[in-house]
C-alpha positions in Angstrom: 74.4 7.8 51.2 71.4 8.3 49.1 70.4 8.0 45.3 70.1 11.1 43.6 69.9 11.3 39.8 71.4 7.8 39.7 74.4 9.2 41.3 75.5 7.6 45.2 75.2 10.9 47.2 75.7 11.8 50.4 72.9 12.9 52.6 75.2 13.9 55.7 78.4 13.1 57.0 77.1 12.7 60.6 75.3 16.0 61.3 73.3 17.9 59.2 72.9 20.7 61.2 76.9 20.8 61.8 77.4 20.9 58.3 75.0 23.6 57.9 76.2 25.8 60.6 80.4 25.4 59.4 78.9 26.7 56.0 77.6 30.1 57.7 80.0 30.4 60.1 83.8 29.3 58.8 84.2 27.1 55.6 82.7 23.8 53.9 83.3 21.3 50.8 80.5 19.6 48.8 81.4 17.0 46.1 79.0 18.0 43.6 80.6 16.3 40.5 76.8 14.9 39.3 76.9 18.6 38.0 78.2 18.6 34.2 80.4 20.9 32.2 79.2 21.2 28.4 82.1 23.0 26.5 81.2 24.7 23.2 83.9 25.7 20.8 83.7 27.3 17.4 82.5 30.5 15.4 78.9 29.9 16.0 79.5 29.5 19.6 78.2 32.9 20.6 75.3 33.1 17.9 74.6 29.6 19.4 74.2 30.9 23.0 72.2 34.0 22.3 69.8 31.8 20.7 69.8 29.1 24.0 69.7 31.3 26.9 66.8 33.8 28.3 69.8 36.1 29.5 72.3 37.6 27.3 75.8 36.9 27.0 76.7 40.0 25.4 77.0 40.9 28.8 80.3 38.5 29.1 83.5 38.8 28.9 86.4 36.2 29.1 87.1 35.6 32.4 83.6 35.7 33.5 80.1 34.0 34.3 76.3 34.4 34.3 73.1 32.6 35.4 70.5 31.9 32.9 67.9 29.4 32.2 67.1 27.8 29.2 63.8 27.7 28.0 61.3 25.7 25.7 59.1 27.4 23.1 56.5 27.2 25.6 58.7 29.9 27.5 59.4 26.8 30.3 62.5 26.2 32.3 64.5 23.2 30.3 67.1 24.1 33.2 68.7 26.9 34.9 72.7 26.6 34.6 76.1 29.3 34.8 77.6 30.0 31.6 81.2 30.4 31.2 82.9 33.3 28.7 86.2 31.0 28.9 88.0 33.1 25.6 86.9 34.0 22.0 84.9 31.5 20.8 85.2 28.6 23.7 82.2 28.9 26.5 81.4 26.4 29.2 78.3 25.6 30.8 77.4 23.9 34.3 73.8 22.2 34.4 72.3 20.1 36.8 72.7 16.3 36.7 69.1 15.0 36.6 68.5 17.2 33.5 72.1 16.6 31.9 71.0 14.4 29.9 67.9 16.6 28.7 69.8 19.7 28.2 72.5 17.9 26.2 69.7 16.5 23.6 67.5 20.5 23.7 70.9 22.4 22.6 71.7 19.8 19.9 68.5 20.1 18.5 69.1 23.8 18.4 72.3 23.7 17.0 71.3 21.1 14.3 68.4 23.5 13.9 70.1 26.8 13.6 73.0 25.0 11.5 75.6 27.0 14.0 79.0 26.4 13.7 79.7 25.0 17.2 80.8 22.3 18.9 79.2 20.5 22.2 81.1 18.5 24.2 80.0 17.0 27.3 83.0 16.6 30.5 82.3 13.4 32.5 85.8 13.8 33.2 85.2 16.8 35.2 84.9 16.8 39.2 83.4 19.9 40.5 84.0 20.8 44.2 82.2 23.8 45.8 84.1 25.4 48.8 81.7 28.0 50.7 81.7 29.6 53.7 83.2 33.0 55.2 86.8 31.6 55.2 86.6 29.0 52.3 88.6 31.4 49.8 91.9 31.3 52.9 90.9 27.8 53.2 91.4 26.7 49.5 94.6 28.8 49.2 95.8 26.9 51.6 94.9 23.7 50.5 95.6 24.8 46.3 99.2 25.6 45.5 99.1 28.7 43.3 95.2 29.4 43.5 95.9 33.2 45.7 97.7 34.5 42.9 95.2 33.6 40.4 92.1 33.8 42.1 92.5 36.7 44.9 91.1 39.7 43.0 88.1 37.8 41.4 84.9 39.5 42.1 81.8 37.3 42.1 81.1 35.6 38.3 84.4 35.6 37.5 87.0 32.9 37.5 90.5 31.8 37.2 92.7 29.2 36.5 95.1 27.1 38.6 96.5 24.9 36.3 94.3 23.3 34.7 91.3 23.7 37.3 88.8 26.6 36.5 88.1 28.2 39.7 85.3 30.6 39.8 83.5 32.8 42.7 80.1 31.2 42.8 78.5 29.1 44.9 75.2 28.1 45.8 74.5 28.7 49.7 74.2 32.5 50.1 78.0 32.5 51.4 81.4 33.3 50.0 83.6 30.9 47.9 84.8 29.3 45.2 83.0 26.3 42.9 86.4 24.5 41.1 86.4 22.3 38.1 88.9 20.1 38.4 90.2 17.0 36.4 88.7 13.8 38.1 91.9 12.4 38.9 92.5 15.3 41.0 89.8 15.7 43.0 91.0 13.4 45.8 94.6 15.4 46.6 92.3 18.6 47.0 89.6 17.0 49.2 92.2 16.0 51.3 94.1 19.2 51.2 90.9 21.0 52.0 90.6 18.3 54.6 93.8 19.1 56.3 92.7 23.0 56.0 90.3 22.6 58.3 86.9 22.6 55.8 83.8 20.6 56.9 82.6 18.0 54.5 79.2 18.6 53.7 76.0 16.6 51.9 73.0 17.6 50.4 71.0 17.8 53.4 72.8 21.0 54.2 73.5 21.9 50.7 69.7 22.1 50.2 68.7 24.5 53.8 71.6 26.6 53.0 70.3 27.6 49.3 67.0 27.7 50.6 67.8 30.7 53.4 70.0 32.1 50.9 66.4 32.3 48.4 68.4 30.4 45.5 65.6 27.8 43.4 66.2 24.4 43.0 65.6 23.2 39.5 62.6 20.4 39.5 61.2 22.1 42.6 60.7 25.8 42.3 60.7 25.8 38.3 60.7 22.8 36.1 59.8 22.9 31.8 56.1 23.8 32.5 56.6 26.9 34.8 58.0 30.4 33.3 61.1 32.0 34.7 59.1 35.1 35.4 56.8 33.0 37.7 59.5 31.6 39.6 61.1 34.8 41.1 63.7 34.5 38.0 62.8 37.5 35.8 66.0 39.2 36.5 67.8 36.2 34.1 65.8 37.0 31.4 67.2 39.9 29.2 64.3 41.1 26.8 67.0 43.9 25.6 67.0 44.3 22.0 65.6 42.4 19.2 67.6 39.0 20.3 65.0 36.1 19.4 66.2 33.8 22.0 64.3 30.5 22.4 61.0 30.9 24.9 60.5 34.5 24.1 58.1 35.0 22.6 56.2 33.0 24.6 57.0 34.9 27.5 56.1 38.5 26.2 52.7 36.7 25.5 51.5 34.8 28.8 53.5 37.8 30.6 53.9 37.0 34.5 51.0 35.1 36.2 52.2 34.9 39.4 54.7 35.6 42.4 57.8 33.7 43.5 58.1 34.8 47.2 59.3 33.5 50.6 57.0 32.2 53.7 58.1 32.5 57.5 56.0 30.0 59.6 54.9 31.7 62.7 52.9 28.8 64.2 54.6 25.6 66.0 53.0 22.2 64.8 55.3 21.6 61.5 57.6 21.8 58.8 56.8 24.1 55.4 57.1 21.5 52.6 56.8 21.8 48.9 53.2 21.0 47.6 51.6 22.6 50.8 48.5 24.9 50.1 48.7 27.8 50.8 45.4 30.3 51.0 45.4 33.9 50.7 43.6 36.8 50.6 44.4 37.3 46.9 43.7 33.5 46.1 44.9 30.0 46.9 48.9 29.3 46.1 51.4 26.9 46.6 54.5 25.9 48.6 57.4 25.0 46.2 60.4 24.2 48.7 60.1 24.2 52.0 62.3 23.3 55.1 63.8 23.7 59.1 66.1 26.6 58.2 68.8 26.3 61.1 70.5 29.9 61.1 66.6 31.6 61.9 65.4 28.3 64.2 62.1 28.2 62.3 61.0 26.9 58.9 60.5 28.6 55.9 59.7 28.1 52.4 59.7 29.5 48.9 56.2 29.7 47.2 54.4 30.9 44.1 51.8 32.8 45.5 49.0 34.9 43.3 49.9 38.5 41.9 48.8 41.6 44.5 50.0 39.4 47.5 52.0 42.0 49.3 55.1 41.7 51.6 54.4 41.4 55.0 51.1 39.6 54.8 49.3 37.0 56.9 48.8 33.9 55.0 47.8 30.1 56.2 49.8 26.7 55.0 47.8 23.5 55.2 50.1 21.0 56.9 48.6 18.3 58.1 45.2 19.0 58.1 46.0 22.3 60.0 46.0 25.4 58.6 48.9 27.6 60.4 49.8 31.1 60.2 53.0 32.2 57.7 54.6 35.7 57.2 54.9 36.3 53.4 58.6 37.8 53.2 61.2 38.9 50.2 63.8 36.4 50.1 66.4 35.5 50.5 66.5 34.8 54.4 70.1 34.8 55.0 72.8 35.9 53.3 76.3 36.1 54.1 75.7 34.6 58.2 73.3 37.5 58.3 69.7 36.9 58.9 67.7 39.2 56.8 63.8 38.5 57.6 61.5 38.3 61.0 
């Protein structure tokens, strides 16, 4: 167990790796209740949104979900987070727990300073379990009276309910499954249901190698409030569509894209890829931003934001330790779906 965020976490429940590998190869469940739901309710809640979030959720409809950030003036990521179209007027959105805090404060000040007509309210009473893997969705059914009937024929972004949980097809590992939101006091019959199913508890240890193969950032890491979505591989969340004067953008028509968000392959023995490693190319020196063992290729990896004209398929060199070793600059992700996608 570990402190993350101020929350007690765990790291592993014995093996890493294990945990890892049940996630690419049959099912597993991470408690990741730090998470917070913000519902917003009310006639401005639309209005409200366009304003907050670099994507558009015109492109919503009830029943489903998007990923956006939310940016500063300065066109920097406050935090990146799904938003929920949960029916005319009601949305719900999932940020991160280290900047739940943050993000709760940046929307109020935009509500009180666009005088919306909209209602925030933060759900500590929420759990939120994540069930991925290829046979999570047979797993959950099994271990969720009534969730097949409501939640077989979602496609990806879209959700259900099962009672009073909101189960939706997301996830955050580059594999199939279903994130549900769940009343706390609940939380404990379906862990053990999903126990008795046969799904592998899991901790963040594996949580973070499997988003990294899959090529998904990690808010604090790959993007924080000082870098731009469009320098952290994230330019397809940002709509610039239409006249919509969402927060950030004009700062991001103006400063325009700087640099690359791409992936490394080591190809030397003699370390690990970690975030804040230099990395030197031909165009220019850039920078490791996460960087791990990834267990489905056996070899370590990393995302990094690299200067502009770097090209696929180049030879670049990481500093680790002193050394400077030879990495393959690739297009992420690395794996999706148990398949590896890069060599």
């Amino acid at each position: 167990m570990i402190d993350f965020a101020g929350w007690e976490m765990p790291l592993h429940y014995g093996s890493q790796i294990e945990e890892h590998r049940a996630v690419r190869r049959s099912a597993g469940v991470f408690d990741v209740s730090h998470m917070q739901a913000i519902d917003l309710a009310g006639p401005g809640a639309r209005g409200f949104l366009q304003r907050a979030l670099a994507n558009s959720i015109d492109k919503l409809h009830p029943g489903s979900a998007l990923y956006s950030c939310l940016l500063n003036e300065q066109g920097g990521v406050v935090d990146d987070l799904i938003a929920f179209h949960v029916a005319d007027g009601r949305y719900r959105l999932i940020v991160n727990a280290g900047t739940a805090d943050k993000d709760a404060a940046w929307l109020e000040a935009i509500r009180q300073g666009a005088g919306c007509a909209v209602e925030l309210r933060r759900r500590p009473d929420l759990a939120l379990l994540a069930v991925q893997g290829p046979a999570a969705r047979e797993r959950l059914w099994q271990a969720l009276p009534g969730s097949r009937a409501a939640t077989e024929g979602l496609r990806p972004f879209r959700f259900g309910w099962v009672g009073d949980a909101m189960v939706s097809r997301t996830g955050y590992t580059g594999e199939d499954g279903f994130e549900i939101a769940l009343p706390a006091g609940e939380a404990e019959t379906l862990w053990d249901g999903l126990m008795k199913a046969g799904v592998q508890p899991c901790g963040l240890g594996a949580r973070d190698t499997l988003r990294l193969e899959a090529g998904l950032n990690l808010y604090g890491q790959d993007m924080d409030d000082g870098v731009s979505p469009l320098d952290a591989g994230l330019a397809w969340t940002v709509d610039l569509t239409g006249g919509r004067n969402f927060i950030g953008r004009a700062a991001l028509e103006r400063r325009g894209q700087q640099r690359q968000f791409l992936g490394l392959l080591l190809l030397e023995k003699g370390g690990v890829l970690r975030s804040h490693q230099a990395v030197a190319t031909g165009q220019g020196p850039g920078e490791v931003t996460s960087g791990t063992f990834a267990p489905t290729l056996n070899a370590s990896i990393a995302l990094a934001r690299l200067p502009l004209g770097v090209p696929v398929g180049a030879q670049v060199h990481v500093t680790i330790r002193d050394r400077a070793l030879a990495a393959k600059v690739v297009k992420p992700p690395f794996v999706r779906h148990g398949t590896v996608l890069v060599s």
